[in-house]
matplotlib code that plots the C-alpha trace (Angstrom):
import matplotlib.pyplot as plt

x = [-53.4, -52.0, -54.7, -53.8, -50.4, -50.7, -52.9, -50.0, -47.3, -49.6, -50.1, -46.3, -45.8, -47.8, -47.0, -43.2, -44.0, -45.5, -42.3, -40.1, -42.4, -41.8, -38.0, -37.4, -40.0, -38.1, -34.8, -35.7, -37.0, -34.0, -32.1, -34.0, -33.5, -29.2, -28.3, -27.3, -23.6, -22.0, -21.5, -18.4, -20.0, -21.0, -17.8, -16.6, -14.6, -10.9, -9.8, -9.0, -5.8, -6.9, -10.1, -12.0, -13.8, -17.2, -18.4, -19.8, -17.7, -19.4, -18.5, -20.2, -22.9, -23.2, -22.3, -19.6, -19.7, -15.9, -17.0, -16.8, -14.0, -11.3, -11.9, -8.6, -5.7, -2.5, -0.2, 1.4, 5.4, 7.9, 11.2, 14.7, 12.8, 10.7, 13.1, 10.9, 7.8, 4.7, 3.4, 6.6, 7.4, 9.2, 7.5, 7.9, 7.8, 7.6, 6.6, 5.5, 2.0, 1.8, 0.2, -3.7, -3.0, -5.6, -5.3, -3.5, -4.2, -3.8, -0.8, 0.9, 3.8, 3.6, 7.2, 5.3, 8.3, 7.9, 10.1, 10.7, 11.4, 13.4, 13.4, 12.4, 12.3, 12.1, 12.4, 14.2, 15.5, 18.8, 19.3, 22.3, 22.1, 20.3, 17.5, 18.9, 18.2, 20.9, 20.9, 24.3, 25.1, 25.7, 24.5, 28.1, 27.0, 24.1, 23.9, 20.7, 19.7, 16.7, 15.1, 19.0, 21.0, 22.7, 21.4, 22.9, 23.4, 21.7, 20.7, 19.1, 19.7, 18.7, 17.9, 13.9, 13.5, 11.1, 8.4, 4.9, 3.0, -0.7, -1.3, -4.4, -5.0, -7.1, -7.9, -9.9, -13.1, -14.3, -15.6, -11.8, -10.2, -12.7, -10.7, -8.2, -9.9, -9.5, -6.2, -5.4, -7.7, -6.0, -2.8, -3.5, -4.8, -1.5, 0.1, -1.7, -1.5, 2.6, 2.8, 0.2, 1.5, -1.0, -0.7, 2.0, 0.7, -3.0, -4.5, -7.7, -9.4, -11.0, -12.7, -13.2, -15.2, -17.5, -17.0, -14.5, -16.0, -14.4, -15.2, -12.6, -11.9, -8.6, -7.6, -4.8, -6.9, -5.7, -9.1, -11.2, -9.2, -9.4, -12.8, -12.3, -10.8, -13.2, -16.1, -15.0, -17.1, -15.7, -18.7, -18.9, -17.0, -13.3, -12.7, -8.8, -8.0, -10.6, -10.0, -6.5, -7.4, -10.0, -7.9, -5.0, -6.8, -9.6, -8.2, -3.9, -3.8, -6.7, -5.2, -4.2, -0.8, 1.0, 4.6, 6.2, 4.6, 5.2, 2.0, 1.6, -0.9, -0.7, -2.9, -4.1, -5.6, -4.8, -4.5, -7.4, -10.0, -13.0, -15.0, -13.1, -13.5, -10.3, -7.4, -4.2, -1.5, -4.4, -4.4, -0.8, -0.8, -2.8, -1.0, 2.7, 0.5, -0.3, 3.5, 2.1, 4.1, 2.2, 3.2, 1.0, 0.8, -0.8, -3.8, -2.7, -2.6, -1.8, 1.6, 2.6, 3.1, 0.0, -1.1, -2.4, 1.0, 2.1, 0.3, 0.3, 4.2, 3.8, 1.7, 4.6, 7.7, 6.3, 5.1, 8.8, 7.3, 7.7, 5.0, 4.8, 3.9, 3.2, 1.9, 1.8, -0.7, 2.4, 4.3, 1.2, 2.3, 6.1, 5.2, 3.4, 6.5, 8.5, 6.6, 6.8, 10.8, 11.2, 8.7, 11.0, 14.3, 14.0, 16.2, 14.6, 16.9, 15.9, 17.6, 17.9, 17.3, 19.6, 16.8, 13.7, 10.2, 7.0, 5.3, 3.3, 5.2, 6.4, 9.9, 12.0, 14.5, 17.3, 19.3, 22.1, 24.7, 28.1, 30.8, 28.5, 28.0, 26.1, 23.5, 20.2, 18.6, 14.5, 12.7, 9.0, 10.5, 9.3, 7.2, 4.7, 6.0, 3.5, 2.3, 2.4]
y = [38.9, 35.7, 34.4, 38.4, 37.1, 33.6, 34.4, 37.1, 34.4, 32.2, 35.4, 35.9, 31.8, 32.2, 34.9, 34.4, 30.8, 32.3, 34.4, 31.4, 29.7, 32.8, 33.0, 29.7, 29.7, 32.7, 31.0, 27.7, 29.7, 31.9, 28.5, 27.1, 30.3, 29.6, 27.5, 24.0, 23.7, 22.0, 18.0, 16.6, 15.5, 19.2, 20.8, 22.8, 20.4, 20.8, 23.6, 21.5, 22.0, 23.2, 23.6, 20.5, 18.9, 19.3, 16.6, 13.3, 10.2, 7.0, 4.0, 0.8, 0.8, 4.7, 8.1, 10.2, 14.0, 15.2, 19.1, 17.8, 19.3, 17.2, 15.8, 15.3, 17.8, 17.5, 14.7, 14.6, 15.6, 13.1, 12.6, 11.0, 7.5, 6.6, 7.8, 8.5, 9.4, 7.7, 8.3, 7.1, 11.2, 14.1, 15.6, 18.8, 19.2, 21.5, 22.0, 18.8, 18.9, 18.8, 16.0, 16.7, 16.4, 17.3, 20.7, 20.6, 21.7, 25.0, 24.3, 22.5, 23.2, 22.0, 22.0, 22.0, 20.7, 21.2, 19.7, 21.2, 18.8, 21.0, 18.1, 17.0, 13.1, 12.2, 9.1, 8.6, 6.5, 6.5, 5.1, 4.7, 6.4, 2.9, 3.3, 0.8, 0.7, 1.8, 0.1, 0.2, 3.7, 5.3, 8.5, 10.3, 9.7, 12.4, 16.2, 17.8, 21.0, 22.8, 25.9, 26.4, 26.0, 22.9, 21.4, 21.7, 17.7, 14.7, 13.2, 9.4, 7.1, 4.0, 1.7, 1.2, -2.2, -3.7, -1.6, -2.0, -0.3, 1.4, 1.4, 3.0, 2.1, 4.7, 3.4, 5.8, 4.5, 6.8, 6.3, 7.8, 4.2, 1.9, 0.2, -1.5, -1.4, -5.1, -5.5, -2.8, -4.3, -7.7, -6.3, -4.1, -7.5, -9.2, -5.8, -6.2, -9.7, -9.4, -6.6, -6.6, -9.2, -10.9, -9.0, -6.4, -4.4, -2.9, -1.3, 0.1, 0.4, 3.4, 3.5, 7.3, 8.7, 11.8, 10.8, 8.7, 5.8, 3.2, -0.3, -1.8, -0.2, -1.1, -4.5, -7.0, -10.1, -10.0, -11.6, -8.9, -6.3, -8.3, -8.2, -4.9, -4.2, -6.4, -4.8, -1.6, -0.4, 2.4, 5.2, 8.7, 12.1, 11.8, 13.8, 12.4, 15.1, 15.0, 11.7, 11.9, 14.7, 12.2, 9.4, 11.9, 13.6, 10.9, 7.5, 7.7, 10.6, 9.1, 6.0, 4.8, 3.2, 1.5, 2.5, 3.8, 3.1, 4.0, 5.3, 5.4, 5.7, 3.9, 6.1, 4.7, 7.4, 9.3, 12.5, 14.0, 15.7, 17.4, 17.2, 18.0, 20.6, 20.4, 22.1, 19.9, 21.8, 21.7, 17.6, 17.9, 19.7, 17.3, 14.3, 16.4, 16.9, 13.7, 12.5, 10.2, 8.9, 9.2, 6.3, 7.2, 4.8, 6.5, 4.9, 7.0, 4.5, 6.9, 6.1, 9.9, 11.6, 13.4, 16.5, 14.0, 12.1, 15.7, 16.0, 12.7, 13.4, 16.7, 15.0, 12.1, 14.2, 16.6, 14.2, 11.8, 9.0, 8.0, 8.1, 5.3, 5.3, 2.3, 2.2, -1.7, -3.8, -6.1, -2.5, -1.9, -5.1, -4.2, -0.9, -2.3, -4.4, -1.9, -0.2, -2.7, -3.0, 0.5, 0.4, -2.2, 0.1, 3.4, 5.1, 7.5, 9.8, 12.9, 15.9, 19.5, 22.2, 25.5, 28.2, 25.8, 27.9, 26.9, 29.3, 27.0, 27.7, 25.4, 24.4, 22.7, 19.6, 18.3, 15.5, 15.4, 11.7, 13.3, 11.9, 9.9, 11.7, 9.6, 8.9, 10.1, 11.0, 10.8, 12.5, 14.5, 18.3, 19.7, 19.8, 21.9, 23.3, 23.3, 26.5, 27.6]
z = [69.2, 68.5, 66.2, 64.3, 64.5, 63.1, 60.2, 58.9, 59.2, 57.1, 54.6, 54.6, 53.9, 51.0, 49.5, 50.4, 48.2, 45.1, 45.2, 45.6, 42.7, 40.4, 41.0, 40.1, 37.1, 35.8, 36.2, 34.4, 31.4, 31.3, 31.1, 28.7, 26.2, 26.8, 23.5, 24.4, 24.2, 20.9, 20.9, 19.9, 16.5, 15.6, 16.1, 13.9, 11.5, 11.1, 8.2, 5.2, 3.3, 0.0, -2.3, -2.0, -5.1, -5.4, -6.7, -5.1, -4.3, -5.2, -2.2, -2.0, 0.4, 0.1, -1.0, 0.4, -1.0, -1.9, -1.0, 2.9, 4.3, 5.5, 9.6, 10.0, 10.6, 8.3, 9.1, 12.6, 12.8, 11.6, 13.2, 12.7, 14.2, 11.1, 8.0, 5.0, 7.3, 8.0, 4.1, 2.3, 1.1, 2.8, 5.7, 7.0, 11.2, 13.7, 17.3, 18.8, 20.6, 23.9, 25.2, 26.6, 30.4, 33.6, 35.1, 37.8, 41.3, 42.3, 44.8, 42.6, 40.2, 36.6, 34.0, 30.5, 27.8, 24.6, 21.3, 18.1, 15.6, 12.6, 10.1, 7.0, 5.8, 2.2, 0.0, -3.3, -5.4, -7.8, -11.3, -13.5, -17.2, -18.2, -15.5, -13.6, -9.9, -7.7, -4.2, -2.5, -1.9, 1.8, 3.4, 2.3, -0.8, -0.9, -0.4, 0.1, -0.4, 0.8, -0.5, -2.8, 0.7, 1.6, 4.9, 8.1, 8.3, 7.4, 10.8, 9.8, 6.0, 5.3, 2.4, 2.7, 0.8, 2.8, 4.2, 4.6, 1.2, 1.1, -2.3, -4.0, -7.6, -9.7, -12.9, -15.3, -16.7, -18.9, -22.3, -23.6, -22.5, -23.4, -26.3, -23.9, -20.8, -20.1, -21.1, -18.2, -16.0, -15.9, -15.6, -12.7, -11.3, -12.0, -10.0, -7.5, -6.9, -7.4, -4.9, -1.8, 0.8, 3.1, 6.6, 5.5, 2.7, 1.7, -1.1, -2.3, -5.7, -7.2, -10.9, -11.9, -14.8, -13.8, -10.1, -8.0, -7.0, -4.7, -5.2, -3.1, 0.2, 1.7, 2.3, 1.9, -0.2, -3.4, -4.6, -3.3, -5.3, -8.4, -8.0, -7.4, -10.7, -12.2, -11.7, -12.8, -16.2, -18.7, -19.3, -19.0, -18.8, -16.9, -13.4, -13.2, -10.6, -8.1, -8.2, -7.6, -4.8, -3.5, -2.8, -1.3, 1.1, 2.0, 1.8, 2.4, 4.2, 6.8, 6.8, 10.4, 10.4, 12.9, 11.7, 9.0, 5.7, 1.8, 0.3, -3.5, -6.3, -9.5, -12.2, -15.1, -17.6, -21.0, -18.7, -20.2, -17.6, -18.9, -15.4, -12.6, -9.8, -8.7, -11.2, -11.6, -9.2, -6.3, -6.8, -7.1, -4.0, -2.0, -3.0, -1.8, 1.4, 1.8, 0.7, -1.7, -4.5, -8.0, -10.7, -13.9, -16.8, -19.8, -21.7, -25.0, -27.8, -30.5, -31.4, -30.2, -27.3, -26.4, -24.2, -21.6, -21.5, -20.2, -17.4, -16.2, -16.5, -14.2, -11.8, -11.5, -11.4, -9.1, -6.4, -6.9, -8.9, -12.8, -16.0, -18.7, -21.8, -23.1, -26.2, -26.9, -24.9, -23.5, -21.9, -19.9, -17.9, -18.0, -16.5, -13.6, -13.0, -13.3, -10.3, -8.5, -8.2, -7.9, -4.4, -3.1, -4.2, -2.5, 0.1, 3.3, 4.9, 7.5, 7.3, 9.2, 6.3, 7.3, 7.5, 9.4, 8.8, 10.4, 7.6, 5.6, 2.7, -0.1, -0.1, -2.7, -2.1, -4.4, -3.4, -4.9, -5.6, -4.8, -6.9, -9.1, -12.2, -14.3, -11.4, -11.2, -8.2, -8.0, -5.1, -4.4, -5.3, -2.0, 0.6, 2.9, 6.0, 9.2, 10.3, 13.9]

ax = plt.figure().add_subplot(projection="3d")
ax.plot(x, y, z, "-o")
ax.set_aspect("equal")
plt.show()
């Protein structure tokens, strides 16, 4: 009986083992049918901000395609602490983000605060009827007025002389410009070399015909921008807007600062595009986005105001810079000078618009010089509100 008895426990063992080998055979293939989860690198890449280019951006030491969509989200919220914002332009804020925190245990009790920031910073400068600069006047001297309504009070103002520039010089080197190219480039070098301090400022250089191509990432050497500049060759079709669009979204708007900054883009073209993927407004867009100030200089050396001189005046006026039209060799220099006095002669002040929207919508600004009526204020026309 007990041999009976043994030899059915043995049965039992085994075939209570090829169970336990089938169980867990099943399980490990139904695991290995479960996708994997998605790395950090193959998440799902923030939305971008607008119709990206399609077109390929050349870059020393490799290729970077404009039709990626943007990895970062729009810039963070700006408040009264760092007048003018971290871009140098007006920025729109809203609800600040809570900061990432573990979860907590469940016995314990957690107070989440949350800030919304209702302001908008913007920088500007003022001119007398003879375009002088203007760089004595107080915050009771301004008025602004968001979306037609004055705003409920202007909360910080100072005179922003001083701070730290990212620059990013587009220079167009298409076939269209080849008959003063050199002149241009020499006195972009002479900007350059005039305006980026060692240790305080940066730039970056990008040549543009069919494609953007940078051939200067940022840096604060002087000599590795002229060579920058240098090595730029005219040839080719002009894409001015992606270009513009490129260095807005992928270059300022990327850039990681350490305080408040001014950002700004000198463009040097006729204004002609012929190439682009991008239209005009969705470059002008970007760069509003990004708070960049545009400077244009026109290449037109017709003697006559041309259809080009047009747009590079729209792109200007709509983002709170200035467009030059020199059309002597000697006013392509003055104009760069002239740029760089007005970066050193701007005012920043943050303000509290009446009705504050987090609806993504455009929204106009007008600053206005109270009891100065032969002043002329100069500021981006709007800006982008956050969305919730």
């Amino acid at each position: 009986m007990k041999k009976s008895m043994n030899y059915s426990g043995v049965i039992w063992s085994v075939l209570g083992g090829s169970l336990l080998i089938t169980t867990l055979f099943a399980q490990d293939a139904g695991q290995q049918e479960l996708p994997n989860a998605p790395s950090h690198a193959a998440q799902k890449p923030a939305p971008r901000t607008g119709p990206p280019p399609a077109a390929p951006v050349q870059q020393r030491g490799g290729t970077q395609a404009l039709d990626e969509p943007a990895k970062v989200p729009p810039p963070a919220p700006v408040g009264p602490s760092t007048p003018g914002g971290t871009q140098g332009g007006s920025t729109p804020t809203g609800t600040a983000p809570a900061a990432s925190q573990p979860a907590p245990a469940e016995d314990d009790t957690t107070t989440t605060i949350r800030r919304t920031v209702n302001e908008v910073n913007v920088v500007f400068t003022v001119t007398d009827k003879h375009g002088h600069y203007i760089k004595d006047l107080k915050k009771d001297d301004f008025q602004v007025v968001d979306d037609n309504k004055p705003a409920l009070e202007i909360r910080s103002f100072a005179r922003q002389t001083d701070l730290p520039l990212e620059v990013g010089l587009l220079v167009d080197a298409s076939n269209s410009v080849r008959d003063r190219f050199k002149f241009e480039q020499e006195s972009a070098i002479e900007f350059l070399n005039q305006t980026i301090r060692p240790r305080y400022d940066k730039a970056f250089v990008v040549g543009f015909d069919v494609t953007p191509e940078v051939t200067q990432d940022f840096t604060d050497n002087t000599e590795k921008l002229s060579i920058g500049v240098r090595s730029l060759k005219p040839g080719g079709g002009t894409a001015m807007y992606d270009a513009l669009y490129f260095a807005c979204r992928d270059k300022l708007m990327k850039a990681q600062a350490n305080g408040p900054v001014r950002r700004a883009i000198v463009l040097l073209s006729d204004g002609d595009d012929n190439q682009s993927h991008v239209t005009r407004e969705e470059a002008i867009e970007m760069a509003q986005r990004a708070e960049v100030i545009v400077y244009t200089i026109s290449t037109n050396i017709s003697g006559s105001v041309q259809r080009g001189d047009k747009i590079l005046e729209r792109i200007a006026e709509a983002t709170g810079g200035r467009s030059f039209e020199p059309f002597q060799l000697h006013d392509v220099a003055n104009a760069f000078s002239e740029i760089q006095d007005e970066l050193r002669s701007q005012y920043a002040l943050s303000y509290k618009p009446a009705e504050f929207r987090a609806d993504g919508r455009f929204h106009s600004i007008e600053i206005l010089a109270q009891g100065h009526k032969n002043l002329r204020v100069r500021s981006r026309h709007g800006y982008y509100a956050p969305s919730q």
